[in-house]
N, C-alpha and C positions, 0 to 999 in steps of 0.2 A: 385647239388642234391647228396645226400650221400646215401649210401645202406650199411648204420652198422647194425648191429645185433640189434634191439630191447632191450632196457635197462632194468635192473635186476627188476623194478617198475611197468613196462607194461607186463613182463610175470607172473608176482606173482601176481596182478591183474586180469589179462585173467583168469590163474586157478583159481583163487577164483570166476570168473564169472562162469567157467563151470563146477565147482561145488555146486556150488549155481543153474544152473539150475536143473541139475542133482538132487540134491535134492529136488528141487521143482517138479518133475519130479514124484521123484517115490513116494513123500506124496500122490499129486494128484492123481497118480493110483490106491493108497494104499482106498486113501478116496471112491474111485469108487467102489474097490470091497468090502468095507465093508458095503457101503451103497447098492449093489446091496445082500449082502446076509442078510444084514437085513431086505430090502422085505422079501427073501422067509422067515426066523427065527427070530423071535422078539428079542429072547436072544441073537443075535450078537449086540452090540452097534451099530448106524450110528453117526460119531464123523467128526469134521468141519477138514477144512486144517491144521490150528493149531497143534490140537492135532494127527494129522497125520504125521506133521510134527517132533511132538517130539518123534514120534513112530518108523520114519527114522531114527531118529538120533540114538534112545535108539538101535535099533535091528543093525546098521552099527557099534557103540562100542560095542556092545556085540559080535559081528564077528571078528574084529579087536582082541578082549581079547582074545577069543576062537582059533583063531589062534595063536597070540604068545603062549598061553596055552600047545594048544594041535598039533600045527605044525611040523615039523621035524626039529631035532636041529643037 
């Protein structure tokens, strides 16, 4: 029985798994509370996981830009 380090394929995996939940993660929150303020306000959209999804992504690069942007150099 060997106890080596986990190979450079199984941890660049892993992360792409929990990041991929994490994503999944925060669309589905995202999709909660747009759909719970669309009850109270008609004019707020309620939009499916999809487009929630693309919603995580848009606003996680727009953070990302805005940091290197406007971070400390």
């Amino acid at each position: 029985m060997s106890t080596s380090a986990p190979s450079v394929g199984a941890t660049i995996a892993g992360t792409c798994l929990g990041m991929q939940a994490a994503l999944s993660a925060e669309a589905w929150l995202l999709m909660l509370v747009l759909g719970a303020v669309h009850s109270v306000a008609a004019a707020v959209p309620a939009v499916g996981f999809g487009t929630a999804v693309l919603f995580v992504i848009g606003l996680n690069m727009a953070t990302g830009y805005a940091r290197r942007v406007f971070g400390r150099k």
